[in-house]
C-alpha positions in Angstrom: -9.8 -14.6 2.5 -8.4 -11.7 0.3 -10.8 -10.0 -1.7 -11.3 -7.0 -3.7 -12.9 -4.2 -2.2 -16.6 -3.1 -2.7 -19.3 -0.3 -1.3 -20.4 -3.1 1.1 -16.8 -2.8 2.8 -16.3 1.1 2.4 -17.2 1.2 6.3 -14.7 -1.6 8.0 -11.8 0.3 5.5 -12.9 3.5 6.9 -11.8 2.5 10.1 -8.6 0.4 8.8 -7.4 3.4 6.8 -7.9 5.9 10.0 -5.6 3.2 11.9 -3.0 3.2 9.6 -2.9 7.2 8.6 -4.4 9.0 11.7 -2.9 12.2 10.3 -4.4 11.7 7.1 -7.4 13.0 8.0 -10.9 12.2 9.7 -12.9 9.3 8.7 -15.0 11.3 6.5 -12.0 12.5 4.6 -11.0 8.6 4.6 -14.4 7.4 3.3 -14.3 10.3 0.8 -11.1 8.8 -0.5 -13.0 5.2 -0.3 -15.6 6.8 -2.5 -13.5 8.1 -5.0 -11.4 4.7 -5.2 -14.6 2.6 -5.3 -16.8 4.9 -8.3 -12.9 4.8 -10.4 -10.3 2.8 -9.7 -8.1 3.3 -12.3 -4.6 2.3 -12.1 -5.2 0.9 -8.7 -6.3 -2.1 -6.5 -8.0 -2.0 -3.1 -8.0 -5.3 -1.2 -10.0 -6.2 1.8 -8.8 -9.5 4.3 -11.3 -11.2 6.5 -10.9 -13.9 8.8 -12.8 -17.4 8.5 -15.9 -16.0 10.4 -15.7 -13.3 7.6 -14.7 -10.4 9.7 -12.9 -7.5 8.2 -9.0 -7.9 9.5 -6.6 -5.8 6.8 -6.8 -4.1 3.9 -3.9 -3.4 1.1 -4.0 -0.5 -1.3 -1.8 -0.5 -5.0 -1.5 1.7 -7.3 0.6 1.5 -10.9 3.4 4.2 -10.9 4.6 5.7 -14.0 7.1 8.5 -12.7 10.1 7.3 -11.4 10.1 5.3 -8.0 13.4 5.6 -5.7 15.2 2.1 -5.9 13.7 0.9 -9.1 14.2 0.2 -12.6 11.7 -0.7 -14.7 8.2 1.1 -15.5 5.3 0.9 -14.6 6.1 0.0 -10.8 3.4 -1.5 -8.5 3.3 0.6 -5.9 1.8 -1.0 -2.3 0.6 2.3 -1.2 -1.0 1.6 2.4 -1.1 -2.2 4.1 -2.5 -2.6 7.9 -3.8 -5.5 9.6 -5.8 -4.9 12.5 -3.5 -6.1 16.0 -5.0 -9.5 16.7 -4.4 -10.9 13.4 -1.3 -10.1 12.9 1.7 -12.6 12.4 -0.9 -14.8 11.0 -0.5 -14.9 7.3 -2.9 -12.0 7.0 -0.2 -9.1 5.5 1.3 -12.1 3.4 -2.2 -13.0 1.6 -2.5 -9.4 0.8 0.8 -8.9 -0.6 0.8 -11.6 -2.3 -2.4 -10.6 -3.9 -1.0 -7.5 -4.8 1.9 -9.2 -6.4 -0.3 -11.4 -8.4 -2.3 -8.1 -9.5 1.2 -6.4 -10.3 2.2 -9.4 -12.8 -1.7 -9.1 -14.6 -0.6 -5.4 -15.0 2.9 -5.9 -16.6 5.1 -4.8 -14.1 8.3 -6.8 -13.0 8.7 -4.7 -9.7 6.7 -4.7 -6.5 7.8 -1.1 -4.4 6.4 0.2 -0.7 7.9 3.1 1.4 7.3 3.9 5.2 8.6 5.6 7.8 12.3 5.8 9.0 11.0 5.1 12.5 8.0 2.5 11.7 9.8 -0.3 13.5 6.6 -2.3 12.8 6.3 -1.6 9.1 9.7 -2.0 8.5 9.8 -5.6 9.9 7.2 -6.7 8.1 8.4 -5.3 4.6 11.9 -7.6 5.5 9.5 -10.5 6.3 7.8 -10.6 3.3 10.7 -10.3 1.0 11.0 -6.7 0.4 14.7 -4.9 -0.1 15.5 -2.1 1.4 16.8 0.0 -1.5 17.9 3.6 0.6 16.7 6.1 3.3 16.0 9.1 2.9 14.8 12.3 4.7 13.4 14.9 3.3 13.8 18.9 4.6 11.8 22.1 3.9 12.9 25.9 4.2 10.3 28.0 4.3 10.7 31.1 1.4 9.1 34.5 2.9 
């Protein structure tokens, strides 16, 4: 079941969103985020995925982009900013309900494009993406010079 999400899941996508961006800071800063999405969503959506005994099992975030978005050509772009699905529900439907969600989100919004990023090295992520339909459009890596 794909749903949108509410205060009474801010903790179970606490967790999720720790899981999928470890480096993205602590679960406070996480539930902060949560917060913030929850009081004003704006351009976004926030999806939550439980399983038929109702437990939390994924979670998809989307935003609208305005700028410009690598591999794209029309404006806005739905952007699928974060998807994770918790290991022992995944290839199971789960990521495909929630993108397909997002999809149907994306068309109520106007857009003709759905876009994601990730990793170079996310062997995981980038399976998936290919599995559900999504075209690579180019790699990149970015590099930084420090300016003393």
């Amino acid at each position: 079941m794909i749903a949108r999400a509410t205060v009474a899941d801010a903790k179970a996508w606490t967790v999720l969103r720790q899981a999928l961006w470890p480096a993205g800071g602590d679960t406070g800063t996480h539930a902060d985020d949560i917060a913030r999405l929850l009081a004003d969503p704006g351009d976004t959506v926030n999806l939550i995925a439980r399983n038929e005994t109702g437990d939390t099992v994924g979670f998809a975030e989307a935003s609208l982009r305005h700028d410009h978005v690598n591999g794209c050509d029309t404006s806005p772009v739905a952007f699928l900013e974060g998807i994770y699905v918790i290991p022992s529900a995944r290839r199971r439907g789960v990521a495909r309900a929630l993108v397909a969600a997002v999809q149907n989100w994306a068309r109520q919004q106007g857009c003709a494009e759905l876009a994601s990023d990730t990793a170079i090295d996310n062997a995981d992520s980038l399976q998936m993406h290919d599995a559900l339909g999504f075209v690579e459009t180019q790699r990149v890596v970015y590099f930084r010079k420090i300016l003393s």
